[in-house]
KOLKOLLO-908742 format. One record per residue: residue number from 0; residue in one letter; x, y, z of N, C-alpha, C in turn. Coordinates in steps of 0.001 Angstrom, whole numbers, always signed. Each point is the difference from the previous one (the first is absolute). Layout:
KOLKOLLO-908742
{pt NUM, a, {X, Y, Z}, {X, Y, Z}, {X, Y, Z}} ...
//
This chain:
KOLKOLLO-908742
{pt 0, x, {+22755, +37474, +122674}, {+537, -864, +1041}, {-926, -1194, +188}} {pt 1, x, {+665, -1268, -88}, {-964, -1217, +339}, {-297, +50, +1278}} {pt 2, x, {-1024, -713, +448}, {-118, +0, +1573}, {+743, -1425, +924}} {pt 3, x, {+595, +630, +565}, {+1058, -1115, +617}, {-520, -1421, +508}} {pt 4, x, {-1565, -316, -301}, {-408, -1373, +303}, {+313, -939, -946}} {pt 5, x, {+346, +695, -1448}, {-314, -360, -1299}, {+1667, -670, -66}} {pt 6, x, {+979, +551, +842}, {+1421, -477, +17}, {+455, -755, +939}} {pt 7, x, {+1082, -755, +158}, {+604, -1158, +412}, {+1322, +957, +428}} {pt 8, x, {+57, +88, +1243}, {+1592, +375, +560}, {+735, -838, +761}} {pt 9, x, {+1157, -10, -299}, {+655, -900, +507}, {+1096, +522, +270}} {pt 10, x, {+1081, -436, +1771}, {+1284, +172, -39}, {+682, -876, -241}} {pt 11, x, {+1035, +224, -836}, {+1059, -1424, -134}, {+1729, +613, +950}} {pt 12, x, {+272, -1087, +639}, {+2016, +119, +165}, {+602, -890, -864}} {pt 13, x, {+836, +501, -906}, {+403, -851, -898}, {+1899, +104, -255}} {pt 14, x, {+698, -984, +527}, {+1349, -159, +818}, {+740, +438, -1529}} {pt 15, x, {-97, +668, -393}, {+585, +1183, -1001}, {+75, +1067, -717}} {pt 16, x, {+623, +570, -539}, {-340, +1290, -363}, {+145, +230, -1672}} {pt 17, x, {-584, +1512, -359}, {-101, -169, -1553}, {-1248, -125, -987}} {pt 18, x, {-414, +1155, -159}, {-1638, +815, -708}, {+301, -1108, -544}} {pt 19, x, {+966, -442, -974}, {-1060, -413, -1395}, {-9, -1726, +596}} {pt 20, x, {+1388, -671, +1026}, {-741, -1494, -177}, {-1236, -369, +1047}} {pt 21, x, {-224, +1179, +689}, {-1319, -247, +1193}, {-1574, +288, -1073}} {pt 22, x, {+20, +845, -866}, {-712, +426, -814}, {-443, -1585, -839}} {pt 23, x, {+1197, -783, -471}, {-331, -1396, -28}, {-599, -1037, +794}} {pt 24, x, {+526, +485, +921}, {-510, -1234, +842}, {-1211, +31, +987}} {pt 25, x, {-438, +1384, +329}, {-1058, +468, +377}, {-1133, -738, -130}} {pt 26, x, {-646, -593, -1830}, {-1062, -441, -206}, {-254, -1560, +654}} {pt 27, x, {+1039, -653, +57}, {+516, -1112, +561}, {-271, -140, +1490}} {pt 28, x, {+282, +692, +713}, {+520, +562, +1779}, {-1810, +45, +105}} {pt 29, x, {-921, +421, -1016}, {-1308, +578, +594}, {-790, -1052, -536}} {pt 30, x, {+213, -704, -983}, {-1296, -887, -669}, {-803, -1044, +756}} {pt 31, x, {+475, -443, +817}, {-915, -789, +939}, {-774, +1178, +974}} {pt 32, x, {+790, +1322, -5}, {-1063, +379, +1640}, {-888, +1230, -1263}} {pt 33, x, {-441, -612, -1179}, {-905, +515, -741}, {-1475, -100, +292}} {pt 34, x, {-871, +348, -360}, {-1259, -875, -135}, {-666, -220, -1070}} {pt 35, x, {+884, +212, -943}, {-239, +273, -1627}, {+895, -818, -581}} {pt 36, x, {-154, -1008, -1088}, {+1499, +326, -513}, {+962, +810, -689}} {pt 37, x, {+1222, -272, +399}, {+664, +758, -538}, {+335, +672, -1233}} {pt 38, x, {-428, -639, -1008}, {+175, +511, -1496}, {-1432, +773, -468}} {pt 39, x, {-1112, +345, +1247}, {-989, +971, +66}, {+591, +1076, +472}} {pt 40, x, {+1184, -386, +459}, {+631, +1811, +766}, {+710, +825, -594}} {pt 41, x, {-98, +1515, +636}, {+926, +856, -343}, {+695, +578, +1479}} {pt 42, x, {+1507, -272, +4}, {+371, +97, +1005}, {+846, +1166, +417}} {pt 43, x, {+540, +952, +726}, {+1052, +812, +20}, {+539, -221, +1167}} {pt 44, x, {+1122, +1014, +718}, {+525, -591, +1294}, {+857, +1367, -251}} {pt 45, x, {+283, +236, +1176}, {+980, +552, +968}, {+883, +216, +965}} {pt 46, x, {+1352, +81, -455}, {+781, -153, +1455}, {+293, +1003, +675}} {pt 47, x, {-501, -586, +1593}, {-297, +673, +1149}, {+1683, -103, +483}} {pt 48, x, {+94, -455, -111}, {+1584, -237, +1363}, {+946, -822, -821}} {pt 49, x, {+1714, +589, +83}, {+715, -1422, -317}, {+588, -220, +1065}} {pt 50, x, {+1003, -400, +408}, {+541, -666, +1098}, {+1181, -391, -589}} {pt 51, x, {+1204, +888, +152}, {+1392, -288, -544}, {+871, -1188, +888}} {pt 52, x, {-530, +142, +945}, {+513, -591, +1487}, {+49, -1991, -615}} {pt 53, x, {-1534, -70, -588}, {-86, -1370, -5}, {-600, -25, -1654}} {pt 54, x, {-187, +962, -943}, {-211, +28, -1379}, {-831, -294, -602}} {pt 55, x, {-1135, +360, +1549}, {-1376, -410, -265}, {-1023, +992, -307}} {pt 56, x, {-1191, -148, -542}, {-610, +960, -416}, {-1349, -185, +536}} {pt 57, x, {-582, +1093, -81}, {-1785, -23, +664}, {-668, +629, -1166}} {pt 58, x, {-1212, -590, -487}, {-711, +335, -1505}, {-1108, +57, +640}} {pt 59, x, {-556, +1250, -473}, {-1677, -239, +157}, {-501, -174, -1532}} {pt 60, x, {-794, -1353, -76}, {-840, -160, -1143}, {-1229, +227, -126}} {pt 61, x, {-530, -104, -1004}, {-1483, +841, -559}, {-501, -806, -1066}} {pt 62, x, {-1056, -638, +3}, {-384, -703, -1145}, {-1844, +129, +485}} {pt 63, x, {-191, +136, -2019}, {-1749, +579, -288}, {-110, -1417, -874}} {pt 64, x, {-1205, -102, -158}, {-184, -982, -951}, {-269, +677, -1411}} {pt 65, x, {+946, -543, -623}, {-496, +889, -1846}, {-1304, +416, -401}} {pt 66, x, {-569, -715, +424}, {-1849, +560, -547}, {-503, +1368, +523}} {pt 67, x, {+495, -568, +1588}, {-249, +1695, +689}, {+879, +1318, -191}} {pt 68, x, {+1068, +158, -1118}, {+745, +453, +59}, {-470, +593, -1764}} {pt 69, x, {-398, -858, -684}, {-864, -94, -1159}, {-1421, +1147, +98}} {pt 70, x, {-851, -43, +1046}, {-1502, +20, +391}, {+981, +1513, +75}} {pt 71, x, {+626, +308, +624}, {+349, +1873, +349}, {+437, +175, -879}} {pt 72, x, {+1174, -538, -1088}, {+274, +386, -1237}, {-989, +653, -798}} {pt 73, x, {-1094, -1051, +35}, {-1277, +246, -1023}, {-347, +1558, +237}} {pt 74, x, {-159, -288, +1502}, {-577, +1745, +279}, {+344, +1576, -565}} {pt 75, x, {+1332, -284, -421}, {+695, +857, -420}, {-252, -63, -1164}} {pt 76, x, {-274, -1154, -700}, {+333, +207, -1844}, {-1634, +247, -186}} {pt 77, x, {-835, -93, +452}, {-1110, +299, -1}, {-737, +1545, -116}} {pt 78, x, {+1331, +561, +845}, {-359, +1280, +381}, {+1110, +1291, -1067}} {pt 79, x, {+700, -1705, -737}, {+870, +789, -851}, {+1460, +1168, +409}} {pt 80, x, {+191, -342, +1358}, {+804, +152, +867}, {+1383, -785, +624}} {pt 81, x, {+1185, +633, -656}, {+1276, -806, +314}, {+497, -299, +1360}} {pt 82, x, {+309, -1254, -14}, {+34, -469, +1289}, {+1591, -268, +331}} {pt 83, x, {+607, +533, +1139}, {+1799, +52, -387}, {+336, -804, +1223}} {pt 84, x, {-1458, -1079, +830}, {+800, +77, +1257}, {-1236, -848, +754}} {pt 85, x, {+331, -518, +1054}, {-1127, -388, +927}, {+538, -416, +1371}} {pt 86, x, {-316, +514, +1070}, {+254, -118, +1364}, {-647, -966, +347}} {pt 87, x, {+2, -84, +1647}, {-1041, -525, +838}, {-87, +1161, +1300}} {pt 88, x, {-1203, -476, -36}, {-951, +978, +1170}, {+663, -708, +1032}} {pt 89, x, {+907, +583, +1342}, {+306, -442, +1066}, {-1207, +694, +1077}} 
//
């Protein structure tokens, strides 16, 4: 598990619905409230809520910077140990 200082969370409302075109547009919706740039990131997201009423959606996003995401990789191949996964420490 990374330690949650090391990550960037973010909520987004985004006035539609639909995994795969929010999954697009996600990287877009977050790149200014980065502190990295963006093509240093690895990002994922989750939807919290849709809202049929108005076809809106609530995403929580998650973005590490690749290096730090790299630096724990290492740890594992080091130790010669398969790695299937990586959280964050809440």
């Amino acid at each position: 598990a990374l330690p949650s200082s090391l990550v960037i969370f973010k909520e987004l409302h985004l006035p539609f619905q639909g995994a795969h075109k929010i999954k697009q547009v996600v990287p877009f919706e977050i790149e200014a409230q980065l502190p990295f740039p963006i093509d240093t990131a690895i990002i994922d997201s989750i939807i919290t809520r849709e809202n049929e009423l108005d076809a809106s959606t609530h995403v929580l996003v998650v973005a590490a910077q690749r290096e730090t995401i790299k630096r724990y990789q290492h740890y594992f191949e080091a130790a010669e140990l398969k790695l299937t996964g990586i959280s964050v420490d809440m």
